[in-house]
Structure formats: structure tokens, C-alpha cells
C-alpha positions in Angstrom: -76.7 -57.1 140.1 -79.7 -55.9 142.1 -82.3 -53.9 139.2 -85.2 -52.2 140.6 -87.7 -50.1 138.8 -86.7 -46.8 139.7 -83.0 -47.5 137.7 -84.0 -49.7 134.8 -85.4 -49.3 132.0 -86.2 -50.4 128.5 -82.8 -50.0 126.0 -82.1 -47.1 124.0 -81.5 -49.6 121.3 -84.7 -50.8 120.6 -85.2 -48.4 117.6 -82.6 -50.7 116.4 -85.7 -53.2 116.9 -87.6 -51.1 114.8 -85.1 -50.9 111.6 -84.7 -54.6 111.5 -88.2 -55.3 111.4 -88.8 -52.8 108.6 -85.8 -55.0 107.1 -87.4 -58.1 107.4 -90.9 -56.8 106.0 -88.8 -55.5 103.2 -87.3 -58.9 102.7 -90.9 -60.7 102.7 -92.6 -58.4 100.2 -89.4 -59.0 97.9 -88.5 -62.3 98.4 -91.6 -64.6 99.0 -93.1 -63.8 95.4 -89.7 -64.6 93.8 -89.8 -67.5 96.1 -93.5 -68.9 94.9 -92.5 -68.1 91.2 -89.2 -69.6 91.5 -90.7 -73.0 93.0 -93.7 -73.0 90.4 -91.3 -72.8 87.9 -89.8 -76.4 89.0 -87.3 -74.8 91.2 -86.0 -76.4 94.4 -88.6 -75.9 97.3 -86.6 -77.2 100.0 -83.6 -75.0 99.2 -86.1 -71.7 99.5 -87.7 -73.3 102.5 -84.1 -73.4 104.2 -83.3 -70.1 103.7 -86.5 -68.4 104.6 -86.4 -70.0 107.8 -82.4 -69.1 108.3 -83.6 -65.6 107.5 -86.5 -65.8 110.3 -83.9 -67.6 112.7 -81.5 -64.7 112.4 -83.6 -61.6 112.6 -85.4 -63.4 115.9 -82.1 -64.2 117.4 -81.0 -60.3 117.0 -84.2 -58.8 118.0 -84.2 -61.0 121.1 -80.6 -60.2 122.0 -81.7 -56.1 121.7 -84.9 -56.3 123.8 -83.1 -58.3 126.6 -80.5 -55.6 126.9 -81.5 -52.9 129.8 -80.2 -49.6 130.7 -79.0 -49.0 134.4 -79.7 -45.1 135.0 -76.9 -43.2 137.2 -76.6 -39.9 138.2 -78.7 -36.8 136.3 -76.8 -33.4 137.1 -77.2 -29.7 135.6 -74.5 -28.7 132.7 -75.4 -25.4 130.5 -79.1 -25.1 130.0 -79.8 -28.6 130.4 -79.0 -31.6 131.9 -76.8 -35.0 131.8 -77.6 -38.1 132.7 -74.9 -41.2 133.1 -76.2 -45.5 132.6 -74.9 -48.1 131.7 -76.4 -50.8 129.6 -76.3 -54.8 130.9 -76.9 -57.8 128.8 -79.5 -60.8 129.6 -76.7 -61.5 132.0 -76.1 -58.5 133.7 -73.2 -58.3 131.8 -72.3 -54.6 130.1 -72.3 -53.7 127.1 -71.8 -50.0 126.8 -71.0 -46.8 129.6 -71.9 -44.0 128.9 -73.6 -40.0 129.2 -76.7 -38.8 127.7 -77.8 -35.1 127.3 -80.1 -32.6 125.8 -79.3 -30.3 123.1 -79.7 -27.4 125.2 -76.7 -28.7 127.7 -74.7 -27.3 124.7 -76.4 -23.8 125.6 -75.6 -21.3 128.6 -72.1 -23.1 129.2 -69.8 -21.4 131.4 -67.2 -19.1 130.6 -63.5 -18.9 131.7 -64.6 -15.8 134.0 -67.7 -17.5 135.4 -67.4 -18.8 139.4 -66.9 -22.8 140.1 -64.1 -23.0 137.6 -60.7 -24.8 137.9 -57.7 -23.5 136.9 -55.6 -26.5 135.8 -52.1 -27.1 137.8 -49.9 -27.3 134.8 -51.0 -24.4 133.0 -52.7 -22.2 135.8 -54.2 -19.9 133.1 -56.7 -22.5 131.3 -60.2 -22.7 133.8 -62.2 -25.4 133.1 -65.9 -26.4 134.5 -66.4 -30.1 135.9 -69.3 -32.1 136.5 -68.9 -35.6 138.1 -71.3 -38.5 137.5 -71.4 -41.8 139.0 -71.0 -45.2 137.1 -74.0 -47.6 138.2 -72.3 -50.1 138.2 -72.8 -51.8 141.5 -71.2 -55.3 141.1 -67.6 -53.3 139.8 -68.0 -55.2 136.6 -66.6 -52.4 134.2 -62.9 -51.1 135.3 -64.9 -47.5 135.8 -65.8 -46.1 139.0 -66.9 -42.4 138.0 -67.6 -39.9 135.0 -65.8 -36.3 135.1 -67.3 -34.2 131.8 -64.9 -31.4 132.1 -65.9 -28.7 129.9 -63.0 -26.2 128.6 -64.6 -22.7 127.3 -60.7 -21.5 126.3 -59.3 -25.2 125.4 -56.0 -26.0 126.3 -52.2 -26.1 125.3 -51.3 -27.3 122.9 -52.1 -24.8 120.6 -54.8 -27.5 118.5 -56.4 -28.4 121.2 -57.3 -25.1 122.0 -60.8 -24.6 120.3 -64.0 -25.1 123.3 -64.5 -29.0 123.9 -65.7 -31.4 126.5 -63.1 -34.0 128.1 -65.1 -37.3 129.0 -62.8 -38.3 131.5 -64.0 -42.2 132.6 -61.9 -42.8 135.5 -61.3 -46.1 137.4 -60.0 -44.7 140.1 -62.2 -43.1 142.8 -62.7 -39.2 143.4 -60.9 -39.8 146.8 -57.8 -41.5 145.0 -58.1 -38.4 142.3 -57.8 -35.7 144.9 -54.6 -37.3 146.0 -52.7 -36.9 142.7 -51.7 -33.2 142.9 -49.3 -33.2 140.0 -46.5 -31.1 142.5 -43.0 -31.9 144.0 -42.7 -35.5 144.3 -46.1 -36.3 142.5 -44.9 -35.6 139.7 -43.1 -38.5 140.0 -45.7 -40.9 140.1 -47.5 -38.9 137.5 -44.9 -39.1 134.9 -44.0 -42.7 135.9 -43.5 -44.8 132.5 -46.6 -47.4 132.7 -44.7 -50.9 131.4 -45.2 -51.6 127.6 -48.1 -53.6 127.7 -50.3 -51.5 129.0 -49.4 -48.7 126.8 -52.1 -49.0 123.9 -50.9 -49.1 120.1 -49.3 -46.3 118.8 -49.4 -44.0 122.1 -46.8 -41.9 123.8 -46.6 -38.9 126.1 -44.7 -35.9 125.9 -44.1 -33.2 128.6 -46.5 -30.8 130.1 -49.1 -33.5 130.1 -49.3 -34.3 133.7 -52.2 -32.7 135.2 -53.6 -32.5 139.5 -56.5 -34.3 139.6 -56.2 -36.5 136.3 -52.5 -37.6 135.6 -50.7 -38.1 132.8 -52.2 -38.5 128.7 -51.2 -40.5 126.9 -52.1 -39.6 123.1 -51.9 -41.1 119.2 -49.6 -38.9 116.9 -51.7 -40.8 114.2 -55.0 -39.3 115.3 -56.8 -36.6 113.0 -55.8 -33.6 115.4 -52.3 -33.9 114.0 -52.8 -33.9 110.6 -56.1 -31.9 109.8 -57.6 -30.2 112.6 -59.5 -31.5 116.4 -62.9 -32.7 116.7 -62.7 -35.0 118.6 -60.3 -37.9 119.8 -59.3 -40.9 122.4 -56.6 -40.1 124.6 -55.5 -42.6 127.8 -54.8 -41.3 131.4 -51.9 -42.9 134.0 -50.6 -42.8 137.2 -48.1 -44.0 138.9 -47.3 -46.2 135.8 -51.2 -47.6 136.1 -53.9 -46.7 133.5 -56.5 -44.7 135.5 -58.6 -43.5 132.7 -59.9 -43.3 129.1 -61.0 -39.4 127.5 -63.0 -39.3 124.5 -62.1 -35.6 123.7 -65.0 -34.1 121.8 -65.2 -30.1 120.4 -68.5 -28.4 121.3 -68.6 -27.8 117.0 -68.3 -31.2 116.6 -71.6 -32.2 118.8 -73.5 -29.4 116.9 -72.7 -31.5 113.6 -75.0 -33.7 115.5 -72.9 -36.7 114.4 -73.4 -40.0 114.3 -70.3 -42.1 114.6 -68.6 -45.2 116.1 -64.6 -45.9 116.3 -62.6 -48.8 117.3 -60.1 -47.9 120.1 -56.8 -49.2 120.1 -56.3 -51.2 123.4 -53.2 -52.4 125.1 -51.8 -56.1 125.4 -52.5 -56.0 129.4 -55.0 -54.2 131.7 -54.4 -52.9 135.4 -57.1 -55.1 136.6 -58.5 -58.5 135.6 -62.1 -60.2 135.5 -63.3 -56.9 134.8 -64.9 -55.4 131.2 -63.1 -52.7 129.1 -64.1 -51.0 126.1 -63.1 -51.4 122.6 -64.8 -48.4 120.7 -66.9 -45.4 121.4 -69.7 -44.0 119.9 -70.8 -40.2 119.3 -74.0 -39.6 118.0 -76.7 -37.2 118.5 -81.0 -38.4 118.4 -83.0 -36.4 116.4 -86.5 -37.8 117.8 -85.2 -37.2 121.2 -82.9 -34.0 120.7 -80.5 -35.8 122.8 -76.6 -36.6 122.5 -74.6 -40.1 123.4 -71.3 -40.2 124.4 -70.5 -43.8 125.4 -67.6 -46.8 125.8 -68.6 -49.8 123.7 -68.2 -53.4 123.0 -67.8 -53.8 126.3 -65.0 -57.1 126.8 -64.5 -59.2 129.5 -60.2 -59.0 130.2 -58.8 -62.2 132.4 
């Protein structure tokens, strides 16, 4: 992977840096005069000894493993009244670790609504308008599954009836714009987009229903166990297919719920098989909102390399 100046930069986890360093100053002031009185007190020196240094060994190791980490910037595009930016994070290696979208607080401002110009009215249910803005992965060497990010942002919601309060969709597609413009969701597309993807590649728990074949996207697949069904939306993880092929994965996040300004993590429940091999998938995403910077994460996580 080629890195140049202008696209990398130091890791947005290095106030993670910070933290374990107040840690391990913490530790010292606690530990090393319980460690002197212990050991003048006829107490084994050599066992203290071992585990200071195991201590040291493990707090160097993770603090070496953060600040090798870099963040590949993408695209940086308008959305409300600010702006959004996409990256991707690498290991030592070049490896990733996390995909992902950053903005500001006041991209949550000034959004569009349904009778604003540059909507789309969706094929399936021609009355819902929503506002898309498309954002590259950097991700030159295709190491990650993903080729693209589409934040679609839907001022009405959409059917069904609880998913019908104003969210985002963070459609990560591995499929290409081109491919996307090709699934139309009409005549005899649908029958691609409703095509029943083999078992394996159906994660845990999901299923489909009807009406949930959409132009441009494909078909969602969705958890009955997830939160939306028992005590309201805020957000969720839904998985996209076509033609029996998984094409995408859509954190689903309400515009209330980023004004929490959370700060979460979730696993995601993955399938036994993947469409394509030697490449990294996720297995969590992450939500969380900066107070120093005023900025919001959405991102793919604990990246995994799948043979």
C-alpha cells in the first residue's frame, strides 16, 4: 500500500495512548511503595521484580501497537452544515483495522428535507425521498471487501412503520457505484434482488421479508432479535444482497440517537462464509461521538482477515 503525506496521518486512537499512560502512572504511585514496604518487610523481591517488569512489558507492547496504527484519509464531502470525511485505519502492516466516517456536529444541522431538490424517491415505496452522499473507501490494495460509502440520510424514515423516525443508513457497499446503478429493483430484477443467498452466507439470526428490495441497494436482510422490535429504533446492523451475494453491511443510526452523543461498540453477527476470500471483514461497529473534537465516528471494526 503506497502512503504519502497528504493521506496519512497520525491515529485517532492515540488518546487511547494517553489513558494508558495515566494508567500506568497510577499503577507506579500505588504499587512501587507497597512494593518497597512489602520487600523490606522480608517479602519476595524477585516475585515483585517479575511483575513490575510484566506490567512495563504490557503497557509498552500496547502503546507500541496504537502509535504504529495510521489513518488513510478518503473523500471529505458536504452533508448539512458541515462536512464528512471517510479513512480507513492500517496496522504496522498495512493491514486494517477499522472503516469508517467522521463528521462534525454541525453535519447534524441544516439537513435536507423531503421537499428539498437532489432527493431520491426510493423504487419500492416511491413516496419516501432520501438524500445521499457517496464517499470512497481508500483502500487501494482492495484489502477490505468495501469499495464505497453511501450515508443516505432519510428526513421522513421509511416503512415499516418503526423505522420511520429521521436516520442515517451507512450503507458500506462492496460492490461498485457502476454495479449499483445496474440493480433497478423492476421486472426481472427483482429476481436477482430477492434471490435467496445460500445459508452460509446468511449471518445468525437474519431473514428477509417482502418489500425489502430496493433500486440501487438490494435486498436487507435484518435480526428480529434486534432492539427495534422490542423497544423502539436507534440504531441497528442490517445486511444487503443481490443476486444471492452479500453486497453490503448498514449500520442504521437515528439522527436522536447521534445527539445522545453516544459512545458505543457492538459485536456483529457474521455468517459461516463470505462472497470473497483473502479479504478483511468486520466483526463490530462502533458509534461514538468526541467531545474535544465535536466530531462523530461511525466505523466497521475488528477488521478479520476471511480465507
Amino acid at each position: 500500500m503506497s502512503l504519502t503525506n497528504e493521506n496519512v496521518k497520525c491515529s485517532q486512537k492515540i488518546p487511547v495512548f494517553k489513558v494508558t499512560l495515566l494508567h500506568f502512572t497510577y499503577f507506579f504511585i500505588n504499587f512501587v511503595p507497597l512494593f518497597y514496604k512489602q520487600t523490606a518487610n522480608g517479602g519476595n523481591m524477585k516475585t515483585y521484580s517479575i511483575l513490575v517488569l510484566s506490567v512495563v512489558f504490557i503497557f509498552v507492547s500496547i502503546n507500541t501497537t496504537l502509535l504504529a496504527q495510521k489513518t488513510i484519509q478518503g473523500d471529505t464531502k458536504p452533508m448539512g452544515s458541515g462536512s464528512v470525511s471517510s479513512w480507513m485505519i492500517v496496522d504496522e502492516n498495512d493491514n486494517p483495522v477499522s472503516v469508517g466516517v467522521t463528521f462534525d456536529a454541525d453535519a447534524l444541522k441544516g439537513l435536507q428535507k423531503p421537499t428539498d431538490e437532489g432527493g431520491m424517491r426510493l423504487t419500492t415505496f416511491p413516496d419516501v425521498v432520501i438524500f445521499e452522499t457517496v464517499l470512497n473507501v481508500p483502500d487501494k490494495d482492495g484489502k477490505t471487501a468495501f469499495n464505497h460509502i453511501a450515508i443516505d440520510w432519510n428526513p421522513m424514515g421509511h416503512p415499516p412503520d418503526f423505522y420511520g423516525n429521521p436516520h442515517f443508513d451507512f450503507h458500506f457497499y462492496m460492490n461498485t457505484p457502476e454495479d449499483r446503478a445496474k440493480i433497478t429493483c423492476v421486472g426481472d430484477d427483482t429476481l436477482r434482488v430477492y434471490k435467496v443467498p445460500a445459508p452460509e452466507y446468511i449471518p445468525t439470526d437474519y431473514m428477509t421479508a417482502p418489500l425489502t428490495g430496493e433500486g440501487g441497494m438490494g435486498v436487507h436482510y435484518f435480526d428480529p432479535n434486534s432492539s427495534e422490535f422490542h423497544h423502539g429504533f436507534t440504531k441497528t446492523m442490517i445486511y444487503g444482497f443481490y443476486d444471492g451475494i452479500m453486497v453490503f453491511i448498514e449500520p442504521m443510526i437515528t439522527k436522536a440517537f447521534l445527539e445522545t452523543k453516544p459512545n458505543t461498540t457492538e459485536t456483529i453477527k457474521l455468517p459461516k462464509a463470505y462472497p470473497k476470500s483473502n479479504v478483511y471483514y468486520p466483526t463490530a461497529y462502533t458509534v461514538k461521538y468526541d467531545e474535544a473534537s465535536k466530531q462523530y465516528t461511525v466505523s466497521l471494526d475488528g477488521m478479520t482477515l476471511r480465507k
